[in-house]
N, CA, C and O atoms as a printed pandas DataFrame, in Angstrom:
     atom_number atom_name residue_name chain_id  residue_number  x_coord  y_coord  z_coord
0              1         N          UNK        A               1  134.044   87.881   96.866
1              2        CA          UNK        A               1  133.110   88.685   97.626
2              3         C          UNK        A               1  131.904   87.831   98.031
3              4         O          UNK        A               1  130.895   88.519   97.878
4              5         N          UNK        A               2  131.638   86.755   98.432
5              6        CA          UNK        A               2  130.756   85.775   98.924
6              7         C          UNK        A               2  130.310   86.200  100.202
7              8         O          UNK        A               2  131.076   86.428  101.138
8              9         N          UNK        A               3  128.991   86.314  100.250
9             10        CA          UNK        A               3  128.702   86.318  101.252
10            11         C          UNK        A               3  128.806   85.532  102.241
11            12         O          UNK        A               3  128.999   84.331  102.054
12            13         N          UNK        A               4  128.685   86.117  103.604
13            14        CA          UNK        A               4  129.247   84.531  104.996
14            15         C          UNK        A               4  127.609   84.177  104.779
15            16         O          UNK        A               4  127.317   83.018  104.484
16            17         N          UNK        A               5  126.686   85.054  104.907
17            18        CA          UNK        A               5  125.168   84.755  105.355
18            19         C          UNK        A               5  124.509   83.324  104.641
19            20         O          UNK        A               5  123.576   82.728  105.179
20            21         N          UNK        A               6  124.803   83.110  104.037
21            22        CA          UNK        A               6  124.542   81.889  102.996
22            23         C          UNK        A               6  123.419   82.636  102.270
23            24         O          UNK        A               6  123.318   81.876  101.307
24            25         N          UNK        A               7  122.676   83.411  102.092
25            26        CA          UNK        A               7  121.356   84.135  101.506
26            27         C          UNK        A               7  121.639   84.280  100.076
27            28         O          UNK        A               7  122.545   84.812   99.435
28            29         N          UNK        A               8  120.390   83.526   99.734
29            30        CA          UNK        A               8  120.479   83.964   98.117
30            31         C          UNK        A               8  119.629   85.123   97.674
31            32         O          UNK        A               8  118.693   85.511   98.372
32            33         N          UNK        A               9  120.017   85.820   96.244
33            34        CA          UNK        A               9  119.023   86.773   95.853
34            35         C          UNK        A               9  118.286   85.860   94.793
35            36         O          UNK        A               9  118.621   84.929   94.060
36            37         N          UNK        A              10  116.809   86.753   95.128
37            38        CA          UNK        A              10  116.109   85.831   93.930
38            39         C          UNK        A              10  115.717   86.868   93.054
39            40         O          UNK        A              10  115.118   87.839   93.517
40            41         N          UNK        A              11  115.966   86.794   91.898
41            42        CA          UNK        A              11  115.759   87.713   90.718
42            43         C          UNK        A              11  114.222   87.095   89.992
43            44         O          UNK        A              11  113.942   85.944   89.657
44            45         N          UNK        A              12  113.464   88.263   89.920
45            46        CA          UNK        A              12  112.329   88.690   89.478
46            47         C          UNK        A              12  112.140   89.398   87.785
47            48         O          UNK        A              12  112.397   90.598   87.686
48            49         N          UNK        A              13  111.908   88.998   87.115
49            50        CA          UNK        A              13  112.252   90.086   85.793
50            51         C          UNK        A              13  111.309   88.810   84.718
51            52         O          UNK        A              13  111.161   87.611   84.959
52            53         N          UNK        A              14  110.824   89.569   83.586
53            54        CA          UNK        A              14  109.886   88.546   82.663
54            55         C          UNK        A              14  111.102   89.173   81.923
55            56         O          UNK        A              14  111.056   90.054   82.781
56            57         N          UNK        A              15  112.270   89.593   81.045
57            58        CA          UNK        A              15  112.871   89.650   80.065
58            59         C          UNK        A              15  114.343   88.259   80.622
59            60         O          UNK        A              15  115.194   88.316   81.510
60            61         N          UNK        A              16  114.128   87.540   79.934
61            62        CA          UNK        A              16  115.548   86.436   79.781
62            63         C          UNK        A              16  116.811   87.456   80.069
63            64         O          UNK        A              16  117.406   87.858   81.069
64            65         N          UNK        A              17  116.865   87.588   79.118
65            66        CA          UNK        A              17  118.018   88.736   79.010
66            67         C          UNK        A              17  118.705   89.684   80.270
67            68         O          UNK        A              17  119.900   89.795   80.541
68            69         N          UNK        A              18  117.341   90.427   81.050
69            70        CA          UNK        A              18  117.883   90.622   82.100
70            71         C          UNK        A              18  118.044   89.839   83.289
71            72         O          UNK        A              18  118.875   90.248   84.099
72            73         N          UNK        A              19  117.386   88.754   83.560
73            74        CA          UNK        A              19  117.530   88.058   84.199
74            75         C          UNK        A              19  119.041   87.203   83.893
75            76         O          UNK        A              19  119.730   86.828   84.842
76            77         N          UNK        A              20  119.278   87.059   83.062
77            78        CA          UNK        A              20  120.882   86.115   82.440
78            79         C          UNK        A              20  122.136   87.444   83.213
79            80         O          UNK        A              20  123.040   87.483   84.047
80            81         N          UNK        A              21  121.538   88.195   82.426
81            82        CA          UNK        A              21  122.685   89.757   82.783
82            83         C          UNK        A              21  123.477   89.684   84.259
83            84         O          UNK        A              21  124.651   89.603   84.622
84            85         N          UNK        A              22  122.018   89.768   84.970
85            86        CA          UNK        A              22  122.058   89.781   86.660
86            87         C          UNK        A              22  122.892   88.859   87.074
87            88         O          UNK        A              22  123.889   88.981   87.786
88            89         N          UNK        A              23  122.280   87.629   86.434
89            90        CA          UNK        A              23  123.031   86.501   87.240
90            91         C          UNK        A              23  124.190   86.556   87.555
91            92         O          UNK        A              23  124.867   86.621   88.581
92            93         N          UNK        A              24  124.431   86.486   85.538
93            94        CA          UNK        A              24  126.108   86.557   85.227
94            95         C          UNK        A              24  126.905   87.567   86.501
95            96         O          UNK        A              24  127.911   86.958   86.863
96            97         N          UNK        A              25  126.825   88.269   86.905
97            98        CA          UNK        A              25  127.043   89.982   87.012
98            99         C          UNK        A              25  127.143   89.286   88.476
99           100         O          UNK        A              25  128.317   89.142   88.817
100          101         N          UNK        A              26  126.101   88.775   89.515
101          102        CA          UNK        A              26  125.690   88.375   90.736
102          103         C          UNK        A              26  127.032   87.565   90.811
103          104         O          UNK        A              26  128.033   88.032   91.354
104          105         N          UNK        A              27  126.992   86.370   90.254
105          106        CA          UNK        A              27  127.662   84.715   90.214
106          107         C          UNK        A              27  129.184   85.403   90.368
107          108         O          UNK        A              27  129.892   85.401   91.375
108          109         N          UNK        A              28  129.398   85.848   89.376
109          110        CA          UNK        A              28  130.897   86.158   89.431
110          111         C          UNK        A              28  131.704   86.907   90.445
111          112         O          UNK        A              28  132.890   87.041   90.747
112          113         N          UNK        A              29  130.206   87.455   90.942
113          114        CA          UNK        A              29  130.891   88.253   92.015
114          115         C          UNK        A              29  130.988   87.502   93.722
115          116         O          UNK        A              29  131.471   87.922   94.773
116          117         N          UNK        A              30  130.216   86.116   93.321
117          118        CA          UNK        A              30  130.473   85.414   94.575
118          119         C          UNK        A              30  128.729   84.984   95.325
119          120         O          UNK        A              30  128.452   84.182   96.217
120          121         N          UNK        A              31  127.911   85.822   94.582
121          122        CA          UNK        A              31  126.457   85.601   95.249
122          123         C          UNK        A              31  125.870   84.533   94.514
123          124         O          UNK        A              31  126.201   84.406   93.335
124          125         N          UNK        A              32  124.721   83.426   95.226
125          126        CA          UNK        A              32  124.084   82.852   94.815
126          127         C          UNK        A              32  123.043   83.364   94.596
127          128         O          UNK        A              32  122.574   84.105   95.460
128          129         N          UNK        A              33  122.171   83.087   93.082
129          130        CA          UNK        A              33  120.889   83.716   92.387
130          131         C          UNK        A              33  120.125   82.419   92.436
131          132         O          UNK        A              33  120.535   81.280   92.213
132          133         N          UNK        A              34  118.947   82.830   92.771
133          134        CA          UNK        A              34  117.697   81.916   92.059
134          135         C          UNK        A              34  116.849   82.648   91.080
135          136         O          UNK        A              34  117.169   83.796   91.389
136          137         N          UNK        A              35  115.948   82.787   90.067
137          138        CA          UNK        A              35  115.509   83.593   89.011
138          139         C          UNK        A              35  114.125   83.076   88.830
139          140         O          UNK        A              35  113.826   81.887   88.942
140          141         N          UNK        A              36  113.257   84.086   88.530
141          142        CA          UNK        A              36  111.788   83.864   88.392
142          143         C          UNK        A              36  111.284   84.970   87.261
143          144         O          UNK        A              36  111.305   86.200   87.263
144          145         N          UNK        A              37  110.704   83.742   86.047
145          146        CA          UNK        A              37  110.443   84.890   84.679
146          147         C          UNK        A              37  109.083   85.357   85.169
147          148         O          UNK        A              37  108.482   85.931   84.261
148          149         N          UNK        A              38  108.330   85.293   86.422
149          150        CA          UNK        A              38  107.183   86.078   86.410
150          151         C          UNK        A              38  106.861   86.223   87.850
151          152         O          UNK        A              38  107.439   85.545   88.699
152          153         N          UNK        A              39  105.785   87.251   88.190
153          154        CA          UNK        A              39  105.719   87.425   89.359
154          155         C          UNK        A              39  105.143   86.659   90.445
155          156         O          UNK        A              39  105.149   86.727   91.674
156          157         N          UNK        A              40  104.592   85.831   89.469
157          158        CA          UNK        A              40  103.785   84.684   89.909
158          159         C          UNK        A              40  104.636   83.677   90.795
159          160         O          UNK        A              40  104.467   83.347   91.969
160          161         N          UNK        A              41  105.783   83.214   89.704
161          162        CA          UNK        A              41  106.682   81.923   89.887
162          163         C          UNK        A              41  107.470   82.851   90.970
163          164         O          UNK        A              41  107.916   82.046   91.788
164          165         N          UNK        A              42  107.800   83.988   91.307
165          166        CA          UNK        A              42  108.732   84.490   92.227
166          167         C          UNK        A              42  107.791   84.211   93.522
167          168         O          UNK        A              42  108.065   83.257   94.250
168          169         N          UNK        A              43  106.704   85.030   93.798
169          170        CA          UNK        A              43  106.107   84.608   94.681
170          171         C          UNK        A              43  105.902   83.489   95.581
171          172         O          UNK        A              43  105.789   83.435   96.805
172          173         N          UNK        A              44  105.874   82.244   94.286
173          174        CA          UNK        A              44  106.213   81.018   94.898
174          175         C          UNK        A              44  107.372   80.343   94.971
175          176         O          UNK        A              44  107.536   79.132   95.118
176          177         N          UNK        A              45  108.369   81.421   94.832
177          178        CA          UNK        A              45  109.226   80.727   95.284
178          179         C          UNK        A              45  109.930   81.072   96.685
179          180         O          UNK        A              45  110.742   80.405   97.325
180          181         N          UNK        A              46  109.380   82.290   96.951
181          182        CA          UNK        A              46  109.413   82.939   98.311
182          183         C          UNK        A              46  108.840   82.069   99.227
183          184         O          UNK        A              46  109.229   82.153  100.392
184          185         N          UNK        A              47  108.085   81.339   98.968
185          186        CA          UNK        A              47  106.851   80.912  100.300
186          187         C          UNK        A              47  107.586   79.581  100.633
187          188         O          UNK        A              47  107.623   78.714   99.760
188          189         N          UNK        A              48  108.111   79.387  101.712
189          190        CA          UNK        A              48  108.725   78.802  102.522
190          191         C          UNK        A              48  110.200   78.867  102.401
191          192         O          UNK        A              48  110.825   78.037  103.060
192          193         N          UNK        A              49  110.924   79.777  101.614
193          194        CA          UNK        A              49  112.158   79.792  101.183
194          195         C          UNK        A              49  112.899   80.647  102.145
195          196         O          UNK        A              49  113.395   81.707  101.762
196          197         N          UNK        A              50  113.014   80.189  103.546
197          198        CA          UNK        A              50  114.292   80.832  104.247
198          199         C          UNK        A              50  114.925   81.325  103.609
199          200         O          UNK        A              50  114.744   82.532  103.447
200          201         N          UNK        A              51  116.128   80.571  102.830
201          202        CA          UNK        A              51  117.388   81.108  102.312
202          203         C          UNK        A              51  117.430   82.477  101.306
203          204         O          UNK        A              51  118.463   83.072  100.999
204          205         N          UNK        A              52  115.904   82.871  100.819
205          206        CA          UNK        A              52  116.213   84.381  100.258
206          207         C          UNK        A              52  116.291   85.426  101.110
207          208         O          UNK        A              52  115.326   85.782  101.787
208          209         N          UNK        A              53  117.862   86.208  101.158
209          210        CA          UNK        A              53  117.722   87.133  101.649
210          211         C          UNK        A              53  117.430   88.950  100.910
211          212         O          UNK        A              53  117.573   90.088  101.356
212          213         N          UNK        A              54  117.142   88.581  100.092
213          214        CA          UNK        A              54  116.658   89.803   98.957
214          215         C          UNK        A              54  116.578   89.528   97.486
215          216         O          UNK        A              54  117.351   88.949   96.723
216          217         N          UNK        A              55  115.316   90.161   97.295
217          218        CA          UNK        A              55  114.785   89.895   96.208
218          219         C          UNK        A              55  115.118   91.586   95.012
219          220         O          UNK        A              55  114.844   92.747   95.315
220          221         N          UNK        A              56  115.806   91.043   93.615
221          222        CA          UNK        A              56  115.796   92.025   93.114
222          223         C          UNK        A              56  114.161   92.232   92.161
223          224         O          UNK        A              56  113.459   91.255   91.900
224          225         N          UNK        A              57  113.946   93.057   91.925
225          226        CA          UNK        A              57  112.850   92.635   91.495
226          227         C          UNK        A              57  112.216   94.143   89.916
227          228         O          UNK        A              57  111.838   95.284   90.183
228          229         N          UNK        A              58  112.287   93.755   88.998
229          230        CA          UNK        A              58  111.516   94.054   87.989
230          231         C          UNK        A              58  110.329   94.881   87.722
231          232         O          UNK        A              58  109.450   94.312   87.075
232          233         N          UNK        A              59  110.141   95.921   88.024
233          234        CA          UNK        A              59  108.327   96.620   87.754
234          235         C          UNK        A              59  108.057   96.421   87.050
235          236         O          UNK        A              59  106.941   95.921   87.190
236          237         N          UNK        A              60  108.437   96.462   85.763
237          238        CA          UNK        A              60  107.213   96.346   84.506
238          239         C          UNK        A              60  107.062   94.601   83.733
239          240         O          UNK        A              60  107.643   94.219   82.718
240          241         N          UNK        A              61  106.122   93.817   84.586
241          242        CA          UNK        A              61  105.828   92.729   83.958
242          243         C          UNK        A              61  104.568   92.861   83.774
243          244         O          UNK        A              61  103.698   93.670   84.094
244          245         N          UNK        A              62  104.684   91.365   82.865
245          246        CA          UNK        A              62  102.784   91.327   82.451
246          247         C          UNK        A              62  101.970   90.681   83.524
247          248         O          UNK        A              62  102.531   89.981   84.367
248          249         N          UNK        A              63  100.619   90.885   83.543
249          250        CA          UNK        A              63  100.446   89.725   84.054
250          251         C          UNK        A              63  100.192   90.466   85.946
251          252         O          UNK        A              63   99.090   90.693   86.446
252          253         N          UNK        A              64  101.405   90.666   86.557
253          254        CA          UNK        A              64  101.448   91.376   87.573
254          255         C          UNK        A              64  102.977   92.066   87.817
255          256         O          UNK        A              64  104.118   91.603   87.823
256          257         N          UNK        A              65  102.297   93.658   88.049
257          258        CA          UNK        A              65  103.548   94.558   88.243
258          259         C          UNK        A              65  104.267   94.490   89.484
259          260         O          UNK        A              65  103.827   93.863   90.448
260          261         N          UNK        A              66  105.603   95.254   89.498
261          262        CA          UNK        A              66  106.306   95.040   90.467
262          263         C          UNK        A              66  105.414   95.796   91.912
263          264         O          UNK        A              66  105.636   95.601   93.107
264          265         N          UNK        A              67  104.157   96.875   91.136
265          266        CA          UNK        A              67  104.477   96.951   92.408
266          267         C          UNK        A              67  103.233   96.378   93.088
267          268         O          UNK        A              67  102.952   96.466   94.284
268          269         N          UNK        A              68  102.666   95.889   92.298
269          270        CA          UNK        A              68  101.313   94.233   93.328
270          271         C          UNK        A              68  102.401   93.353   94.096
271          272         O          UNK        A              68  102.488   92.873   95.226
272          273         N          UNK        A              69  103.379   93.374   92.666
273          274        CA          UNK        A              69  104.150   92.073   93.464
274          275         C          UNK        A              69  104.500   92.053   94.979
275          276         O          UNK        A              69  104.211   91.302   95.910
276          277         N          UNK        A              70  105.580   93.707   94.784
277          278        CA          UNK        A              70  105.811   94.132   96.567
278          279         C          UNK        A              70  104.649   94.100   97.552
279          280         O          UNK        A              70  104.808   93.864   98.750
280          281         N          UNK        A              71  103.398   94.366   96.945
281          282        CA          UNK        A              71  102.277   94.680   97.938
282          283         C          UNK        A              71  102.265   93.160   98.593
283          284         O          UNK        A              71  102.482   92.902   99.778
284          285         N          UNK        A              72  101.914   92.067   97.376
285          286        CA          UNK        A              72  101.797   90.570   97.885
286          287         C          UNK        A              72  103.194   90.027   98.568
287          288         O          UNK        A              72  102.971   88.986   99.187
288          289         N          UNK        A              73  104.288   90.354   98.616
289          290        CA          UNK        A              73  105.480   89.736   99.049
290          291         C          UNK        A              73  105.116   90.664  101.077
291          292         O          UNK        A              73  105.084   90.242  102.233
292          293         N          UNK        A              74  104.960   91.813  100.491
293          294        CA          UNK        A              74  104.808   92.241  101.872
294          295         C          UNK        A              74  103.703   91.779  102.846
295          296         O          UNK        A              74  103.733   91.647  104.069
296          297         N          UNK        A              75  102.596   91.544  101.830
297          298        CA          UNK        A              75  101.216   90.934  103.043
298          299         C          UNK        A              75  101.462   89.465  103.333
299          300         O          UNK        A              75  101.645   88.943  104.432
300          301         N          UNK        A              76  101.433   88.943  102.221
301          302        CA          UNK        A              76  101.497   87.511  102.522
302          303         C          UNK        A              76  103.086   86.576  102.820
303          304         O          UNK        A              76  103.119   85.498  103.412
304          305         N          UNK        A              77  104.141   87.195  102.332
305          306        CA          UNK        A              77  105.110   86.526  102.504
306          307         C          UNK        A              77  106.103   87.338  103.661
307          308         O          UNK        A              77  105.617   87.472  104.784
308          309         N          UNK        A              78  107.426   87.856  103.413
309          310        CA          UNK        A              78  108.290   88.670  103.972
310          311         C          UNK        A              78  108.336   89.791  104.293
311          312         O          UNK        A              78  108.950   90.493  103.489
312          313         N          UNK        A              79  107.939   90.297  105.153
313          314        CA          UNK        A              79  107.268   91.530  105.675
314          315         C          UNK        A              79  108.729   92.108  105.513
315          316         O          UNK        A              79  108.922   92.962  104.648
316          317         N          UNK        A              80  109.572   91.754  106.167
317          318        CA          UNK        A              80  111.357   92.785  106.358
318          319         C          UNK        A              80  112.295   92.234  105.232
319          320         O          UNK        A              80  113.484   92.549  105.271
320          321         N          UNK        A              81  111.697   91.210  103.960
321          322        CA          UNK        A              81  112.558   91.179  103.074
322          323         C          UNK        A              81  112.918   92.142  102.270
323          324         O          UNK        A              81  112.120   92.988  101.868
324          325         N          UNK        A              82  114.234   92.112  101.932
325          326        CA          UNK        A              82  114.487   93.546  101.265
326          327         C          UNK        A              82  114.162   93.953   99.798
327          328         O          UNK        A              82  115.035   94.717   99.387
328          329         N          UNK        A              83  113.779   93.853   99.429
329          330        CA          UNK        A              83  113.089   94.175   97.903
330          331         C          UNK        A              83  114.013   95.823   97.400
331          332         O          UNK        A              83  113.924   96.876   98.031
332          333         N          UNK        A              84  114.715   95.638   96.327
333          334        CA          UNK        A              84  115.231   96.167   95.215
334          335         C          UNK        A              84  114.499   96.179   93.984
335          336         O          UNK        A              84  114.547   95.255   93.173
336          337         N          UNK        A              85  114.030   96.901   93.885
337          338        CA          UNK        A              85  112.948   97.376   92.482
338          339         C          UNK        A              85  114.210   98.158   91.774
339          340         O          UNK        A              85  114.837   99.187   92.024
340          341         N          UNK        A              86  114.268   96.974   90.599
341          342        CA          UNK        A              86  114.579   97.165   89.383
342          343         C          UNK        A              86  114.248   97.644   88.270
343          344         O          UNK        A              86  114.134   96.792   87.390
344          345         N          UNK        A              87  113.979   99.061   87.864
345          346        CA          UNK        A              87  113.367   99.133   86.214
346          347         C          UNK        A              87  113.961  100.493   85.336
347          348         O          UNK        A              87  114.368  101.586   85.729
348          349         N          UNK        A              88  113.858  100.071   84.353
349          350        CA          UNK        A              88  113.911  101.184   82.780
350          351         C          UNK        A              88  112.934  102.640   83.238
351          352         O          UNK        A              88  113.245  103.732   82.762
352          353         N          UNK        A              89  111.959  102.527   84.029
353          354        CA          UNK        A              89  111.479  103.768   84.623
354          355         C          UNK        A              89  112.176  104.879   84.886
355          356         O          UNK        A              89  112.078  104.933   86.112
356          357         N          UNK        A              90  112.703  105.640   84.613
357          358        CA          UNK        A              90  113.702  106.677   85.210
358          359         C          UNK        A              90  112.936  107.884   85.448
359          360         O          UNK        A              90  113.545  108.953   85.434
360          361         N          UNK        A              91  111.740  107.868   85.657
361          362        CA          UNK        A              91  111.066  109.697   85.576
362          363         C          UNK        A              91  110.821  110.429   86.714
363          364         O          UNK        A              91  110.202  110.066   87.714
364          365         N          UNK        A              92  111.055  110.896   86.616
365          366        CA          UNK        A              92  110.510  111.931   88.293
366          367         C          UNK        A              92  109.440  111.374   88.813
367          368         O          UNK        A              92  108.246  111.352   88.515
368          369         N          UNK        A              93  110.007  110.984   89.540
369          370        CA          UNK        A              93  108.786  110.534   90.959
370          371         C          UNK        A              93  108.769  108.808   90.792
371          372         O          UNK        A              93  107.916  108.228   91.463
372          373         N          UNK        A              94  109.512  108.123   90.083
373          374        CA          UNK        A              94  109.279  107.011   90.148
374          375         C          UNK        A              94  110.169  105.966   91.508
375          376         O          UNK        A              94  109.789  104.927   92.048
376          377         N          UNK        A              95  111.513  106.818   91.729
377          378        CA          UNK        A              95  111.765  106.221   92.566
378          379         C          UNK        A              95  110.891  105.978   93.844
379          380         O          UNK        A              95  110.785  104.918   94.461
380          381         N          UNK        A              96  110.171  107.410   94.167
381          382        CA          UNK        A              96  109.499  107.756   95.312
382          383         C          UNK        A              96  108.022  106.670   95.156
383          384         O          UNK        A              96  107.492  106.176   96.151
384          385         N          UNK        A              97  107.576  106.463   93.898
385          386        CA          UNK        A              97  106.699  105.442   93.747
386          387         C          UNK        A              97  106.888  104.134   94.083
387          388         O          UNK        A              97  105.906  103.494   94.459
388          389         N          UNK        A              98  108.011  103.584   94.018
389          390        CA          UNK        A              98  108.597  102.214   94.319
390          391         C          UNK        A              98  108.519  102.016   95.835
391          392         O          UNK        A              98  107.829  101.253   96.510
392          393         N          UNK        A              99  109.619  103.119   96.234
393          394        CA          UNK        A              99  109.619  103.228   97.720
394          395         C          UNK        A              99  108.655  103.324   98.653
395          396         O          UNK        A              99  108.808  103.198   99.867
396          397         N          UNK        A             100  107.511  103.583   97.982
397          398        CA          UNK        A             100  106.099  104.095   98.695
398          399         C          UNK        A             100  105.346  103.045   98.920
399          400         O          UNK        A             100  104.612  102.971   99.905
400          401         N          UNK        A             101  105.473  101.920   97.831
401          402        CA          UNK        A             101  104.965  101.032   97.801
402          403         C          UNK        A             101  105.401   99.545   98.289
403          404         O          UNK        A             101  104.818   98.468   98.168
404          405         N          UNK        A             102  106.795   99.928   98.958
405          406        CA          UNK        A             102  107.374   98.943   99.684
406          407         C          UNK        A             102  108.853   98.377   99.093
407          408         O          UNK        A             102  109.402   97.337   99.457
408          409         N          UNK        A             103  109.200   99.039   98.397
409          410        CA          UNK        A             103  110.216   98.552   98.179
410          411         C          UNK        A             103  111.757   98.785   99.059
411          412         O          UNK        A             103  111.468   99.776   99.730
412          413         N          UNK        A             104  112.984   98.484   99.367
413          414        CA          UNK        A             104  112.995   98.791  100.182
414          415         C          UNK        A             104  114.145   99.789   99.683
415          416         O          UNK        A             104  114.548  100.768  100.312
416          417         N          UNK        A             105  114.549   99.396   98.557
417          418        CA          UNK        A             105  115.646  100.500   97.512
418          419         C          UNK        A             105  115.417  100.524   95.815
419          420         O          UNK        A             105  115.276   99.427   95.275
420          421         N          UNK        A             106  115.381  101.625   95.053
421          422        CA          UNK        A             106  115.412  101.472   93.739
422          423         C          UNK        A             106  116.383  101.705   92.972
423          424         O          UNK        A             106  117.097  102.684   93.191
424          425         N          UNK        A             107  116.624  100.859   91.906
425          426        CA          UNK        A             107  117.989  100.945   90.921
426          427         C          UNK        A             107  117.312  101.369   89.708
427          428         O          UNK        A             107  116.182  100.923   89.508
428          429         N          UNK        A             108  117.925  102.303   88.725
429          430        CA          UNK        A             108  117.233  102.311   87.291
430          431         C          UNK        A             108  118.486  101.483   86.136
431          432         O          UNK        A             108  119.708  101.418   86.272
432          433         N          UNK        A             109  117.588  100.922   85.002
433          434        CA          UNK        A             109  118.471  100.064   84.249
434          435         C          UNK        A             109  118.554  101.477   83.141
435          436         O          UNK        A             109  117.699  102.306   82.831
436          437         N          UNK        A             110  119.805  101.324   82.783
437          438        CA          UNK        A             110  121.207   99.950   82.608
438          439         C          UNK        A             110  121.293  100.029   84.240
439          440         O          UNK        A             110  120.909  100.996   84.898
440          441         N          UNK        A             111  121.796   98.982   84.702
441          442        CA          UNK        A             111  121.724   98.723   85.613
442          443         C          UNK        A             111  123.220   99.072   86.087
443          444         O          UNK        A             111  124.131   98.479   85.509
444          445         N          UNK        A             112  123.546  100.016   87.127
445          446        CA          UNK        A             112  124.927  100.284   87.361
446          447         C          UNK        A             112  125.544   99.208   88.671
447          448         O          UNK        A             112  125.245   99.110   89.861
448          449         N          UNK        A             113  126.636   98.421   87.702
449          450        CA          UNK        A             113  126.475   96.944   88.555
450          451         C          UNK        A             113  127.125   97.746   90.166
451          452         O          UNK        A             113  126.588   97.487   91.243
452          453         N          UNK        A             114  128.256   98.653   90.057
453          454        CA          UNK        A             114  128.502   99.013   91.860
454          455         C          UNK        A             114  127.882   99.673   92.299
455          456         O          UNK        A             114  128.307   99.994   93.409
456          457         N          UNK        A             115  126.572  100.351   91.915
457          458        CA          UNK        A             115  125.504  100.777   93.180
458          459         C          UNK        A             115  124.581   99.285   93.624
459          460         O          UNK        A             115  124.327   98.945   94.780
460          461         N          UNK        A             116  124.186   98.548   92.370
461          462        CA          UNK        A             116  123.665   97.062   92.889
462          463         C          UNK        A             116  124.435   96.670   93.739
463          464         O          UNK        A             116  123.910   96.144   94.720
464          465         N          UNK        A             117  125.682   96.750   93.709
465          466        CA          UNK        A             117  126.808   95.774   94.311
466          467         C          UNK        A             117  126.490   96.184   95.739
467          468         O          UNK        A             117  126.195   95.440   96.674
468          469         N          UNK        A             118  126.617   97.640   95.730
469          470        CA          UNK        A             118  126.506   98.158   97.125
470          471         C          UNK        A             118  125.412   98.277   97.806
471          472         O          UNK        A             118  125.526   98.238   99.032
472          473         N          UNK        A             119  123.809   98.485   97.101
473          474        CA          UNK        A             119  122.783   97.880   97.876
474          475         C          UNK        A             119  122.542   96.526   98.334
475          476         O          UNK        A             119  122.108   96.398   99.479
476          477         N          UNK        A             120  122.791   95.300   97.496
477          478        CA          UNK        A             120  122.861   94.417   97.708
478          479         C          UNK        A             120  123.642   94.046   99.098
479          480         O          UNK        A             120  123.208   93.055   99.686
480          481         N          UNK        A             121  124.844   94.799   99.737
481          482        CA          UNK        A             121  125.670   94.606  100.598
482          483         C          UNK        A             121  125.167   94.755  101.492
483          484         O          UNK        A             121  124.950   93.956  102.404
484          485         N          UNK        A             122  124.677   96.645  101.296
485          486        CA          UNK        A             122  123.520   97.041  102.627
486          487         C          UNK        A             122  122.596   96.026  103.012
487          488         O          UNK        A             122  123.174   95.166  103.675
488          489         N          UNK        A             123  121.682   95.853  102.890
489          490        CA          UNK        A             123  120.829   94.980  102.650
490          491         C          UNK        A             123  120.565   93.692  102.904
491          492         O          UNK        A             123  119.549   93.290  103.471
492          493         N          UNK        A             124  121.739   92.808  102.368
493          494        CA          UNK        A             124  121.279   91.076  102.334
494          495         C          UNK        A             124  122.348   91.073  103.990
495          496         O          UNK        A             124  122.497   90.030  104.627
């Protein structure tokens, strides 16, 4: 299932663990990952990086949340990149919080790998 686009996703997340998960989960299925344990290091890795075509991305880090992060990816970097907000959040109204704030789809973890599979498709 490789994409033709050549676009990589770049994964956003401060837990190892989920970031390893993704990959694994991504790789096997044919996509190339790049990975960033903070919102910081993702940010910079956006800034001049053609080749990401969607970023999955993490809300609850330290430091800066997912959803500054989207605010800064949207002002300063990729205005039409697709951002997938990733999180353990599951409560009423949180999807609508993500989305509000720019994201451009939300997944809740455990992460159900064929709705990822299938936003990821939409999308990149």
């Amino acid at each position: 299932m490789t994409e033709g686009s050549g676009k990589k996703i770049l994964i956003i997340d401060d837990d190892n663990r989920n970031t390893f998960a993704l990959h694994a989960v991504l790789k096997a299925k044919g996509f190339q990952c790049l990975t960033a344990n903070s919102a910081d290091d993702g940010l910079k890795m956006l800034s001049g990086r053609s080749e990401v075509g969607i970023v999955l991305l993490d809300m609850m880090m330290p430091d800066m949340d997912g959803y500054e992060t989207i605010q800064e990816i949207r002002n300063r970097h990729l205005k039409d990149i697709p951002v997938i907000s990733v999180t353990a959040q599951a409560m009423q109204g949180d999807e609508e919080k993500c989305l509000e704030a720019g994201a451009t789809a939300y997944i809740s973890k455990p992460v159900d790998v064929d709705k990822l599979l299938s936003l990821i498709q939409r999308y990149l």
